[in-house]
N, CA, C and O atoms as CSV, one atom per row, in Angstrom:
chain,resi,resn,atom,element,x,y,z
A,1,UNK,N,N,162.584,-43.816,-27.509
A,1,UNK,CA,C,162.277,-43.019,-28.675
A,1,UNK,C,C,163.322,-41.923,-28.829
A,1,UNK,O,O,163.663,-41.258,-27.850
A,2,UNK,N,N,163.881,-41.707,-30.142
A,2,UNK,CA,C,164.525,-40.202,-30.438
A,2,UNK,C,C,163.916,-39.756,-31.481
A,2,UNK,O,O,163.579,-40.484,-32.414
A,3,UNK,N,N,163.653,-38.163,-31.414
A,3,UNK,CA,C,163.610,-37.703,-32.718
A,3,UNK,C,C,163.621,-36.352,-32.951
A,3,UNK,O,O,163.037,-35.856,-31.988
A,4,UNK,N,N,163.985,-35.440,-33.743
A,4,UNK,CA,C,164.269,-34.723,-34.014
A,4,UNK,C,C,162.996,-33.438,-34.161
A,4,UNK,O,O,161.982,-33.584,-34.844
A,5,UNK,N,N,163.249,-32.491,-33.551
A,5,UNK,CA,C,161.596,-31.395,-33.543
A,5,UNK,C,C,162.346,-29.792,-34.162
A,5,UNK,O,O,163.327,-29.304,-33.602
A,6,UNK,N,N,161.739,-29.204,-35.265
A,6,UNK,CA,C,162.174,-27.953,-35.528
A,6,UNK,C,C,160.918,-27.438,-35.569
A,6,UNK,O,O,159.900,-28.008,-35.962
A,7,UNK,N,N,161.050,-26.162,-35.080
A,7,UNK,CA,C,159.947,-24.894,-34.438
A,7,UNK,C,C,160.441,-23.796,-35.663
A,7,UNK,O,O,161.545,-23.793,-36.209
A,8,UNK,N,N,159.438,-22.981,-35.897
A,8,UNK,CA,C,159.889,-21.450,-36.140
A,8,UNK,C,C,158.578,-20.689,-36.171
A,8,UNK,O,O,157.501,-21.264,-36.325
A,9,UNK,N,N,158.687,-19.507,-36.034
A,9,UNK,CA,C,157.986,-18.491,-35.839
A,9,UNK,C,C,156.453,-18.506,-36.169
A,9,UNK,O,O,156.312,-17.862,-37.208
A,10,UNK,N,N,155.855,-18.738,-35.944
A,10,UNK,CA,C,154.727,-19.130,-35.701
A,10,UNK,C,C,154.231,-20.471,-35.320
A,10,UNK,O,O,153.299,-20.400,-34.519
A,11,UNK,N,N,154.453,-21.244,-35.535
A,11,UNK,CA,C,154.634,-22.485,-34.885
A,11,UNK,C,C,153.805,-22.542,-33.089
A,11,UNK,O,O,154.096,-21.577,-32.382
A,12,UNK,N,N,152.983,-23.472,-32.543
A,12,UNK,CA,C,152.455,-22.983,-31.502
A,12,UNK,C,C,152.288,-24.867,-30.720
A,12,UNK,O,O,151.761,-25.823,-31.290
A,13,UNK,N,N,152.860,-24.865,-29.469
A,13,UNK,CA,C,153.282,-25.813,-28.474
A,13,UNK,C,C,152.076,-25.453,-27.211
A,13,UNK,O,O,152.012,-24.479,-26.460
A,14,UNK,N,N,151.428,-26.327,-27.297
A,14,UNK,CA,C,150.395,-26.155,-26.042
A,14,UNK,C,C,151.535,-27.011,-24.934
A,14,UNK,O,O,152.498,-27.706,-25.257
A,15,UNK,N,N,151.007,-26.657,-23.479
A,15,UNK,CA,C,151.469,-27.680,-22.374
A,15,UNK,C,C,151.017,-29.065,-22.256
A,15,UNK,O,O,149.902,-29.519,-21.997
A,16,UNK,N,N,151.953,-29.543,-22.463
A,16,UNK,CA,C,151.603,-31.277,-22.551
A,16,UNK,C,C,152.339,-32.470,-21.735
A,16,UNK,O,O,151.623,-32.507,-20.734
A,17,UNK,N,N,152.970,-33.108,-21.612
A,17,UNK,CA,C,153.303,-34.363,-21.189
A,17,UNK,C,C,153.922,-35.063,-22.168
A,17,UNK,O,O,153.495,-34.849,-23.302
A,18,UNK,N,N,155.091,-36.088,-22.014
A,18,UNK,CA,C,155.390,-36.513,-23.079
A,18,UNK,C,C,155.129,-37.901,-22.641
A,18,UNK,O,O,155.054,-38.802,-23.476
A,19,UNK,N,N,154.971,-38.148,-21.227
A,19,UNK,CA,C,154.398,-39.677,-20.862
A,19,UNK,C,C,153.855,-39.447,-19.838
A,19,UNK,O,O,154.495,-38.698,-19.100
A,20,UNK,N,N,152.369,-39.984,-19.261
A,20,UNK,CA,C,151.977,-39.792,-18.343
A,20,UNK,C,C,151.922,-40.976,-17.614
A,20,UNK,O,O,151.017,-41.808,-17.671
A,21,UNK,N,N,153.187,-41.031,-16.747
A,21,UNK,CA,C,153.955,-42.350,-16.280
A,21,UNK,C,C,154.779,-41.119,-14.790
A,21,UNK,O,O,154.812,-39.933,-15.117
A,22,UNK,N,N,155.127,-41.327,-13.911
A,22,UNK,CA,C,155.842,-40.778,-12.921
A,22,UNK,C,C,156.770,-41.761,-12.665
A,22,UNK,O,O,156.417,-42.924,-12.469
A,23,UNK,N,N,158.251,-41.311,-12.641
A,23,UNK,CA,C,159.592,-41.661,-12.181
A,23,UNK,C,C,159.824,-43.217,-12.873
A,23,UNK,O,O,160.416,-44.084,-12.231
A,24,UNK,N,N,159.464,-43.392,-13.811
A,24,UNK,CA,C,159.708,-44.490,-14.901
A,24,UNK,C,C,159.986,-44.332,-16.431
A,24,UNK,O,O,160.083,-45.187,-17.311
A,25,UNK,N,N,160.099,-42.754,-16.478
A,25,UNK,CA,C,160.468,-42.582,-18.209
A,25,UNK,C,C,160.978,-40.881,-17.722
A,25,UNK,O,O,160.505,-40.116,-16.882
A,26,UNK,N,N,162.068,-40.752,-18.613
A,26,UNK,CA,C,162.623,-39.794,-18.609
A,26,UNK,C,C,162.889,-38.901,-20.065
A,26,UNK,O,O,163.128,-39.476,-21.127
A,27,UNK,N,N,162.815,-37.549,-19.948
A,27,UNK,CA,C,162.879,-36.726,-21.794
A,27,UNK,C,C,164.388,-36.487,-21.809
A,27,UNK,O,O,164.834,-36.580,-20.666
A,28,UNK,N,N,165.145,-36.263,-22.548
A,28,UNK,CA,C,166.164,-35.268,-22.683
A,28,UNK,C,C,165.875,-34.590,-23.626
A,28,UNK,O,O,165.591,-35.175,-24.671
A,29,UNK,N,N,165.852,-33.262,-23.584
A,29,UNK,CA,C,166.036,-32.062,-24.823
A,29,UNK,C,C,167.709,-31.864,-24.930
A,29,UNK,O,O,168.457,-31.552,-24.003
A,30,UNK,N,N,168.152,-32.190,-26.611
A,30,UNK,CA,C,169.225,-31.346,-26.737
A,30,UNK,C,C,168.837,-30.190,-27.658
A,30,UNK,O,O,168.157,-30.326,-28.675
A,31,UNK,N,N,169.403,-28.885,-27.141
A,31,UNK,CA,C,169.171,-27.661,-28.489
A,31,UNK,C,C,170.718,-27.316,-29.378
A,31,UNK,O,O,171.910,-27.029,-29.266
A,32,UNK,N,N,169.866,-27.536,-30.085
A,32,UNK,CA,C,171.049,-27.950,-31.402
A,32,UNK,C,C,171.380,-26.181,-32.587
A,32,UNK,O,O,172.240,-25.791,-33.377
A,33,UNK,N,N,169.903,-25.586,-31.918
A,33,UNK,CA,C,170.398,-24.204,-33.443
A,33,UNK,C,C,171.806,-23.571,-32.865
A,33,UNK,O,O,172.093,-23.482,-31.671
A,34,UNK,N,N,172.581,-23.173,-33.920
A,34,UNK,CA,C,173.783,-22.136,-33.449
A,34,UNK,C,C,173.165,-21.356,-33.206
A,34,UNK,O,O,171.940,-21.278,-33.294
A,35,UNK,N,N,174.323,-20.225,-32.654
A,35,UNK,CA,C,174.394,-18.843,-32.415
A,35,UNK,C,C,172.689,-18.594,-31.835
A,35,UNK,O,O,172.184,-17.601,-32.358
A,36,UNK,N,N,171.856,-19.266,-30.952
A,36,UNK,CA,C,170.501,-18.534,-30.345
A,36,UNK,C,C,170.816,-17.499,-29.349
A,36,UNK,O,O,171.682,-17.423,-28.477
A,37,UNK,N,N,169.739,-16.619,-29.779
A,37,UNK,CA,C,169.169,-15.444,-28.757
A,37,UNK,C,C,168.492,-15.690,-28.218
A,37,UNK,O,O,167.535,-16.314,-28.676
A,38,UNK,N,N,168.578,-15.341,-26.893
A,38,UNK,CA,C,167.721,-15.356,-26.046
A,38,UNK,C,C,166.454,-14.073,-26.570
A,38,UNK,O,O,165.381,-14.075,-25.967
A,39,UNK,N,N,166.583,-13.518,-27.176
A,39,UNK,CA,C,165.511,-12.338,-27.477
A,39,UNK,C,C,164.293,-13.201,-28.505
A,39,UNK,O,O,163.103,-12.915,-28.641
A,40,UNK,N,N,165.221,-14.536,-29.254
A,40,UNK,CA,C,163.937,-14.828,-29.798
A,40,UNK,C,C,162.803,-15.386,-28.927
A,40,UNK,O,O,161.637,-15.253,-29.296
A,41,UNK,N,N,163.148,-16.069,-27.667
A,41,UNK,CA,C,162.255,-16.542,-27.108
A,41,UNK,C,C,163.007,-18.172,-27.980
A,41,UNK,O,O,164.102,-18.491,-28.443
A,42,UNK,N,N,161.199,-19.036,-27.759
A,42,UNK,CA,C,161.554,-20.569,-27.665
A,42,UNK,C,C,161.684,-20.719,-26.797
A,42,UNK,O,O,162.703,-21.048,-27.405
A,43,UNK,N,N,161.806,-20.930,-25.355
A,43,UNK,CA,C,162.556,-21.510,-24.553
A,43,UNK,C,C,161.658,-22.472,-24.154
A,43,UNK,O,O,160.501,-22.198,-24.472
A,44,UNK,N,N,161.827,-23.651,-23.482
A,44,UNK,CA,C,160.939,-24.562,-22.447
A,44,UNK,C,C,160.538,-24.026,-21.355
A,44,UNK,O,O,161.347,-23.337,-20.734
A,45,UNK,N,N,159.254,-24.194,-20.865
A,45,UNK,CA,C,158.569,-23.363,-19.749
A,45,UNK,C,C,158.279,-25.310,-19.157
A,45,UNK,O,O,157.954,-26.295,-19.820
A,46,UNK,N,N,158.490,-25.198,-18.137
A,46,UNK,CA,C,158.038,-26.328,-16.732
A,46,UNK,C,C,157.173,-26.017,-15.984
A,46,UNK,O,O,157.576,-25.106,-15.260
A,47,UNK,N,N,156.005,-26.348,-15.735
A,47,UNK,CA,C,154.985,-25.878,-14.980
A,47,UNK,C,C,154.966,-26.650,-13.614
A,47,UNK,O,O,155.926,-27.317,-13.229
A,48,UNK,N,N,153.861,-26.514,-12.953
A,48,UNK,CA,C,153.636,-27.022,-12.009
A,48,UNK,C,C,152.536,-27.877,-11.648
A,48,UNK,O,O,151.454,-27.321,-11.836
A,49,UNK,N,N,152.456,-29.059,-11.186
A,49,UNK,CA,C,150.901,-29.421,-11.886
A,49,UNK,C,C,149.655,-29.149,-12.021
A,49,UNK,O,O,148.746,-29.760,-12.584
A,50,UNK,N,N,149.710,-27.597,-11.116
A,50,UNK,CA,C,148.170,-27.130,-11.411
A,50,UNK,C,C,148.335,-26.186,-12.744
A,50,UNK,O,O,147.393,-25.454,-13.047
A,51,UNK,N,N,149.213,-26.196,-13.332
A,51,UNK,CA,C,149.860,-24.843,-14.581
A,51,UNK,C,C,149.594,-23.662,-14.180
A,51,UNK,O,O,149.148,-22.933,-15.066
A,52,UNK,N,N,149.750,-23.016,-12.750
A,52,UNK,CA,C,149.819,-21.670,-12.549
A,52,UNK,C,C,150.844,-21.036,-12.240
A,52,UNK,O,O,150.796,-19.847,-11.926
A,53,UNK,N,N,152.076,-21.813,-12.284
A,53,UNK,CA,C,153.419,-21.163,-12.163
A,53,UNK,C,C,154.544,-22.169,-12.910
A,53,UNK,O,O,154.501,-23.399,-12.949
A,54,UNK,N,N,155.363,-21.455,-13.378
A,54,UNK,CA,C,156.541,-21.810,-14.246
A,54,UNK,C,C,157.324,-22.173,-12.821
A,54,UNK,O,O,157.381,-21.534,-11.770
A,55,UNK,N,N,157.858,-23.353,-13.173
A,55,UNK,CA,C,158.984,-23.421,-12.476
A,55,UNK,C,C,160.252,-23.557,-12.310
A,55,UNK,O,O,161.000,-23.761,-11.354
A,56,UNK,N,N,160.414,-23.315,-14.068
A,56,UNK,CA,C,161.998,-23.916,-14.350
A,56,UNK,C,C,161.796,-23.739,-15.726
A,56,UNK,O,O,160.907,-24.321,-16.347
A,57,UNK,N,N,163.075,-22.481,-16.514
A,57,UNK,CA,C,162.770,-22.536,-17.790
A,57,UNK,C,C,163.991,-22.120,-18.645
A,57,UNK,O,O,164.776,-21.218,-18.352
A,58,UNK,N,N,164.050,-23.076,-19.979
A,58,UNK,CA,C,165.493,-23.289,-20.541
A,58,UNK,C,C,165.504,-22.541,-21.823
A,58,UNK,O,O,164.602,-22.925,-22.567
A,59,UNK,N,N,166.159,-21.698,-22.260
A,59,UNK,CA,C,166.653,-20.748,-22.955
A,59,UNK,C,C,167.174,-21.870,-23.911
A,59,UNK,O,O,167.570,-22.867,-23.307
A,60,UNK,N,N,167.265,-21.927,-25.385
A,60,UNK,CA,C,167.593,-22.891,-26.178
A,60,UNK,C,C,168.877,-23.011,-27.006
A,60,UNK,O,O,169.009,-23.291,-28.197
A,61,UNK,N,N,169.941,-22.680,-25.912
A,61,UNK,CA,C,171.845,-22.194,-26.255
A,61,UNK,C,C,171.944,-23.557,-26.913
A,61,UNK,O,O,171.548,-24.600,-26.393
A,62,UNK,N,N,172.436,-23.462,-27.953
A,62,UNK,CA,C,173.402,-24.774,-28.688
A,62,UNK,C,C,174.332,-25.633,-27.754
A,62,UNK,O,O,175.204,-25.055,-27.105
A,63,UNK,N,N,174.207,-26.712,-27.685
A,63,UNK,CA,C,174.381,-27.769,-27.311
A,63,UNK,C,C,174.355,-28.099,-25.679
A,63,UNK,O,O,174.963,-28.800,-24.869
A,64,UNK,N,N,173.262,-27.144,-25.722
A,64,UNK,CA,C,172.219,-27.361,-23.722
A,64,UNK,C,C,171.951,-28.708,-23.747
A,64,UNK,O,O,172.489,-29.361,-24.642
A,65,UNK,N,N,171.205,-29.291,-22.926
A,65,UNK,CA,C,170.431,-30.179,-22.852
A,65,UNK,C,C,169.297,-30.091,-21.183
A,65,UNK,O,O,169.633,-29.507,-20.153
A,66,UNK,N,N,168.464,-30.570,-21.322
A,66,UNK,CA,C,167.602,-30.514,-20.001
A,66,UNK,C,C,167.076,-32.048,-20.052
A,66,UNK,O,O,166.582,-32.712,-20.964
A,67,UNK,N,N,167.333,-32.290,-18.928
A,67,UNK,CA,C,166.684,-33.385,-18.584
A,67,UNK,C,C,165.469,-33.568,-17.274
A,67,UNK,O,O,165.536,-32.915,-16.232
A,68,UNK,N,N,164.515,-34.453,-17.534
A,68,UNK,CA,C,163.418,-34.416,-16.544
A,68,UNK,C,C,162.731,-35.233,-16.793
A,68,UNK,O,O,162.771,-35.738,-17.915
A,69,UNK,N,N,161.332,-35.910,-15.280
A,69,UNK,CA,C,160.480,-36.535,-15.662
A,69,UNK,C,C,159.369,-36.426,-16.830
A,69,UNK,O,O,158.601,-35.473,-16.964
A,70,UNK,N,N,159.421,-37.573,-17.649
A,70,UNK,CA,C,158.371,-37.437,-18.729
A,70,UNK,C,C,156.891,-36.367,-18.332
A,70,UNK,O,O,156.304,-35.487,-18.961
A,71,UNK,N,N,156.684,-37.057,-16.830
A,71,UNK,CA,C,155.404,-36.417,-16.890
A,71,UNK,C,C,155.130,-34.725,-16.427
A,71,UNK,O,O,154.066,-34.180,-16.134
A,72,UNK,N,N,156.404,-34.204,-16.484
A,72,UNK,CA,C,156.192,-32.960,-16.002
A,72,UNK,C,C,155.677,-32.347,-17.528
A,72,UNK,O,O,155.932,-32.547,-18.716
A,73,UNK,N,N,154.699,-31.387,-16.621
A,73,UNK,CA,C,154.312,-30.768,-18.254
A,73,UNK,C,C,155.316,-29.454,-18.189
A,73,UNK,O,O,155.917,-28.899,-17.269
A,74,UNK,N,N,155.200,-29.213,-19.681
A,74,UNK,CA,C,155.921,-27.959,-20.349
A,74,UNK,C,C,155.389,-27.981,-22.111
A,74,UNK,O,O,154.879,-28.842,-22.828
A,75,UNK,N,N,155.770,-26.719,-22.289
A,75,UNK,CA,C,155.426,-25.917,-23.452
A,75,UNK,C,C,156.906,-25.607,-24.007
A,75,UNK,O,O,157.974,-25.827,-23.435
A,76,UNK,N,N,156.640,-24.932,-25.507
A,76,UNK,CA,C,157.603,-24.065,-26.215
A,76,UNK,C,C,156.924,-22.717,-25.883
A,76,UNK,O,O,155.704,-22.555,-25.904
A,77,UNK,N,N,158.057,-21.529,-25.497
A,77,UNK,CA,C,157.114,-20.741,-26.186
A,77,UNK,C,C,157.144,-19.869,-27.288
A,77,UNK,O,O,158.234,-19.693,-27.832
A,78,UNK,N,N,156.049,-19.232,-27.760
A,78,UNK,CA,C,156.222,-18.732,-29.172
A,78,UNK,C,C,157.419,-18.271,-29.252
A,78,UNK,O,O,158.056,-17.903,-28.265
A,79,UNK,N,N,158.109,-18.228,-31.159
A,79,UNK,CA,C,159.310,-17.730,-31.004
A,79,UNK,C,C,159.248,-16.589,-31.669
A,79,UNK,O,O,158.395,-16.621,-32.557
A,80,UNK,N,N,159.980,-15.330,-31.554
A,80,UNK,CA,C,160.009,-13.888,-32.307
A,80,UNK,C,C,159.749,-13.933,-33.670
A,80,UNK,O,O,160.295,-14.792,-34.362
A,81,UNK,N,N,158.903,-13.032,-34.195
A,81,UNK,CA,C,159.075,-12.881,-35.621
A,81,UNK,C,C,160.247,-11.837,-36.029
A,81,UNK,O,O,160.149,-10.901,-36.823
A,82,UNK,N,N,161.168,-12.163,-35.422
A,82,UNK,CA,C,162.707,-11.257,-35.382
A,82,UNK,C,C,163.552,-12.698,-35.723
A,82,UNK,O,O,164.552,-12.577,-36.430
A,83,UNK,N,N,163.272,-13.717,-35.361
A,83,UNK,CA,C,163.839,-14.484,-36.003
A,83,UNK,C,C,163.713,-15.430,-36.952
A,83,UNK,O,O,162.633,-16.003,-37.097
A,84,UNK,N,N,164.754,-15.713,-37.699
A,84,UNK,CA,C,164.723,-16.201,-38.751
A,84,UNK,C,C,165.563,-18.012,-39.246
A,84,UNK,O,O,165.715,-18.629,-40.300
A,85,UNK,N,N,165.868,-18.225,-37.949
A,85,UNK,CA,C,166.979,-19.462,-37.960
A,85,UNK,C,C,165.539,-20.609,-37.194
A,85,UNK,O,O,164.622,-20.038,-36.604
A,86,UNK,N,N,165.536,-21.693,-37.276
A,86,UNK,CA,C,164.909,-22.937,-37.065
A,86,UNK,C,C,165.238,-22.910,-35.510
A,86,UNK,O,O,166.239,-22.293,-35.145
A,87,UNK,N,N,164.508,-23.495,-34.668
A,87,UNK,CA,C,164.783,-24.083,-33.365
A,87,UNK,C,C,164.870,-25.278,-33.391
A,87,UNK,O,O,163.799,-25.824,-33.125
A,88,UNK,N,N,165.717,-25.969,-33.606
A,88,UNK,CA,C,165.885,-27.351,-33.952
A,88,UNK,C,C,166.267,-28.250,-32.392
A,88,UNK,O,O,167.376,-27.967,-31.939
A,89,UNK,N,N,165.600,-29.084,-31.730
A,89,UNK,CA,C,166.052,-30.150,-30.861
A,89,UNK,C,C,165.746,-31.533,-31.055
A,89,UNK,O,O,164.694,-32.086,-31.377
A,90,UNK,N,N,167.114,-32.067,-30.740
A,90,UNK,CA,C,166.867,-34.139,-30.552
A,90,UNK,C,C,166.397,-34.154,-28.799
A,90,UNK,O,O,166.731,-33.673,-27.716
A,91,UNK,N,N,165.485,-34.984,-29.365
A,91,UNK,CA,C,164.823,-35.662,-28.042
A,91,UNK,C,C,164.917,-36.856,-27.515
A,91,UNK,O,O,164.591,-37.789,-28.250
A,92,UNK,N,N,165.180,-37.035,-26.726
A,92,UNK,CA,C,165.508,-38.500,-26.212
A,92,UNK,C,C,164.122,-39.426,-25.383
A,92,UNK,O,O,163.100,-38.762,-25.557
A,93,UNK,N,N,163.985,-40.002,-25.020
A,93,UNK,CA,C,162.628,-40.820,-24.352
A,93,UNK,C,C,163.277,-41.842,-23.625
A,93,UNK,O,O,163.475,-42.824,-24.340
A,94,UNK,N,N,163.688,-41.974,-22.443
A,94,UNK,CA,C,164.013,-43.171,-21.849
A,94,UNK,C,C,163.449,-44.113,-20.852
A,94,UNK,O,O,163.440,-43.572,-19.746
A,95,UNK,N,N,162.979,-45.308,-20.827
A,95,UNK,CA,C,162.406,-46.410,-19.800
A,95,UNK,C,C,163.514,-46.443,-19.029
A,95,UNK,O,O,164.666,-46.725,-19.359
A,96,UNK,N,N,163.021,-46.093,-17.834
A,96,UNK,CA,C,163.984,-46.293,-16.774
A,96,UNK,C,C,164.048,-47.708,-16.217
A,96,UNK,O,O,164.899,-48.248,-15.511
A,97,UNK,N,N,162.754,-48.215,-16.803
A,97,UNK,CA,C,162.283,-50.035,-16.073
A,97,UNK,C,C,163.254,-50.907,-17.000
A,97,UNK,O,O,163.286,-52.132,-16.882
């Protein structure tokens, strides 16, 4: 699967899963907005599987990418009402089988 996800300011990402499959499907996030601040927030939060600690979390710089198991959960999180530009990312979905 690819497809394309834009966020903005109010916009709201619960913690989810994008396959609940272990070490057989993989996500890629690319972040695609120019010029991001880190002050707006957005970033990807990685939890842990009980969701009581973050364990890894990506700031959404133009042309990042993160890669990881489908089934790790993560969130967006809210983005500033200071900003005004789209959070735009392509997503990738890959069968590793």
């Amino acid at each position: 699967n690819m497809y394309y996800n834009l966020s903005q300011h109010g916009n709201e990402c619960g913690i989810h899963v994008d396959r609940n499959t272990v070490n057989t499907n993989l996500t890629c996030i690319i972040y695609l907005t120019d010029n991001w601040i880190a002050d707006w927030h957005g970033q990807t939060n990685f939890y842990s599987n009980d969701e009581k600690n973050i364990i890894f979390s990506s700031i959404p710089f133009a042309n990042d990418a993160v890669i990881f198991d489908s089934s790790i959960r993560h969130s967006v999180t809210p983005i500033s009402k200071n900003c005004y530009n789209d959070r735009i990312i392509l997503v990738l979905q890959l069968n590793l089988l």
